[in-house]
C-alpha positions in Angstrom: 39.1 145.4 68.7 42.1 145.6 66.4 44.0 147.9 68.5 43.6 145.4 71.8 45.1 142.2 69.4 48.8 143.6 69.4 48.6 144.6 72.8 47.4 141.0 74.0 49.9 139.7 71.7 52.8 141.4 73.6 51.5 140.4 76.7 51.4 136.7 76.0 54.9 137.1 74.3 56.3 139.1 77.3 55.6 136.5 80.2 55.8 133.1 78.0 59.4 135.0 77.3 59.6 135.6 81.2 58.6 131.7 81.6 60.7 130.2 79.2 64.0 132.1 80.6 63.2 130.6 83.6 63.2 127.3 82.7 66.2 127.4 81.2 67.4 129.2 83.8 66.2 126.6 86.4 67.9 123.7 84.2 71.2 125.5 84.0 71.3 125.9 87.8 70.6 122.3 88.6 73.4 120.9 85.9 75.9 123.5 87.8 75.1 122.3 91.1 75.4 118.6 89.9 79.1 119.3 88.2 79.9 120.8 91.7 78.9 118.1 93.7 81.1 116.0 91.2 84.2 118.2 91.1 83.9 118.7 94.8 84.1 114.4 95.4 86.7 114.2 92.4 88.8 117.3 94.4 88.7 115.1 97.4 89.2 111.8 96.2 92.1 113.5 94.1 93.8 115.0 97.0 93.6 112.5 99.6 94.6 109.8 96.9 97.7 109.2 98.7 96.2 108.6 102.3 94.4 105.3 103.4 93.1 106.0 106.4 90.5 109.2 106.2 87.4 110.1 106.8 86.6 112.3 103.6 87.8 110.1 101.4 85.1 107.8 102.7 82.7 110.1 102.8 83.9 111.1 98.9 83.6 107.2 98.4 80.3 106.6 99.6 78.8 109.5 98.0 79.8 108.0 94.0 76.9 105.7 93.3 74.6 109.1 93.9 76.4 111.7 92.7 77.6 109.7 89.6 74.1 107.9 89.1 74.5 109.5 85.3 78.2 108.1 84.4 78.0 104.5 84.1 81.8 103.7 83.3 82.3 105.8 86.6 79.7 103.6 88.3 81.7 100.6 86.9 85.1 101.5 88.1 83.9 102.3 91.6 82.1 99.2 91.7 85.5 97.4 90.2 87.3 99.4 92.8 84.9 98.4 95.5 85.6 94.4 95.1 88.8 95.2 95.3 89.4 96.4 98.7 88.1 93.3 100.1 91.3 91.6 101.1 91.1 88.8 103.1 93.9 89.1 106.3 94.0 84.7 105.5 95.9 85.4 102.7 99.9 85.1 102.4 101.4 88.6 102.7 102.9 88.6 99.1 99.5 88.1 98.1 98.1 90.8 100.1 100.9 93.5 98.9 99.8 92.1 95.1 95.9 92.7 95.5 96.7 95.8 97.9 98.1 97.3 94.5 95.2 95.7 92.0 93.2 97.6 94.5 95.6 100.9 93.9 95.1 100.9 90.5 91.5 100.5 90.5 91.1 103.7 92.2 93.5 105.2 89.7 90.9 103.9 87.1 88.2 105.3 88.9 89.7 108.7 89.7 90.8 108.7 85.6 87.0 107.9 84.6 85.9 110.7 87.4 88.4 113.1 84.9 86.8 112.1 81.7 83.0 112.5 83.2 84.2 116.0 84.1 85.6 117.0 81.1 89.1 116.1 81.6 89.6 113.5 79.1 93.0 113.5 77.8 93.8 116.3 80.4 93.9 114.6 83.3 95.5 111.0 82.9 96.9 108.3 84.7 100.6 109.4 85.1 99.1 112.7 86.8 97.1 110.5 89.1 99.8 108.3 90.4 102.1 111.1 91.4 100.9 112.1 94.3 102.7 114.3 97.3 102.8 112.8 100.7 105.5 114.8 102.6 107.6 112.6 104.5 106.7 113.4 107.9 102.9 112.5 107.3 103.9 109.3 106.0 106.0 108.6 109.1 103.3 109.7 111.6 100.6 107.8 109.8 102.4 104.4 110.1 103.2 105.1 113.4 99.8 105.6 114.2 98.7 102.4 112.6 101.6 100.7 114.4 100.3 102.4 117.6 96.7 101.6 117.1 97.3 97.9 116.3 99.7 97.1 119.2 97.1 98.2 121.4 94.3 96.3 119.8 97.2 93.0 119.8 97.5 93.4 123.3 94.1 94.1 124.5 94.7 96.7 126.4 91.9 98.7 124.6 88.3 98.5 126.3 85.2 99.6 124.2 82.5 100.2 126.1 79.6 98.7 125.0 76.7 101.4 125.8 73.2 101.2 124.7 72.0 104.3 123.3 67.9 104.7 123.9 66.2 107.2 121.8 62.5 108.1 124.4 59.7 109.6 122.1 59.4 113.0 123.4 55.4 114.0 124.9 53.4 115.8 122.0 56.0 114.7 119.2 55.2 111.6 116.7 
């Protein structure tokens, strides 16, 4: 009997050791994969800071309340941010142009609390955030764009159809 207690005792030891590892292994992973999805938003959000119009930075935008459930001064600037945008086309232009840039630095806020959830606190700060690179030519080809898109919306000369999509229950399929 004495000769089996060591040998039991280095079993258990062996796979609790096996199970333990793991875990820790396990937790390690998931914490990775939840800085990545936050460095992959803050990358996007970072490098389309200077572009208004795009569809990533949408998606980037949409994606905070989940992917930041965990920072709440992130949670609070995106919200901030959020109320911001909603500009109302009724108002004098000056006023627009003032709340336009209320709005700009709200996302700076945002991105800047992004930084510090990540680690970046003191690292990345505001001054790096508002310099942003917009060559010239995108600039120019964006507003004309815009300029394109809302002269034919002005003048109506844009149709949308309005088609009804049905979605039939295939045989054998709930």
């Amino acid at each position: 009997m004495q000769y089996w207690l060591p040998a039991v005792i280095s079993f258990v030891i062996t796979i609790s050791t096996y199970f333990i590892t793991k875990w820790f292994d396990n937790r390690r992973d998931g914490k990775n994969e939840k800085r990545k999805e936050k460095m992959t938003v803050f990358k996007t959000l970072m490098a389309k800071r200077g572009v208004y119009y795009d569809y990533y930075k949408v998606e980037a935008l949409n994606s905070i309340a989940v992917i930041f459930c965990d920072s709440s001064s992130v949670i609070q600037a995106w919200n901030d941010y959020h109320n911001a945008l909603s500009i109302s086309d009724s108002l004098p232009e000056a006023e627009q142009k003032t709340k336009l840039t209320e709005a700009e630095d709200k996302f700076v806020r945002l991105l800047e609390m992004m930084a510090n959830d990540l680690g970046y606190k003191n690292t990345v700060v505001w001054t790096d955030i508002k310099n942003s690179y917009m060559p010239r030519w995108i600039a120019t080809e964006s507003s004309a764009r815009n300029s394109m898109n809302n002269l034919l919306i002005k003048s109506e000369k844009v149709s949308i159809p309005n088609q009804q999509i049905s979605y039939q229950r295939k045989k054998g399929k709930n």
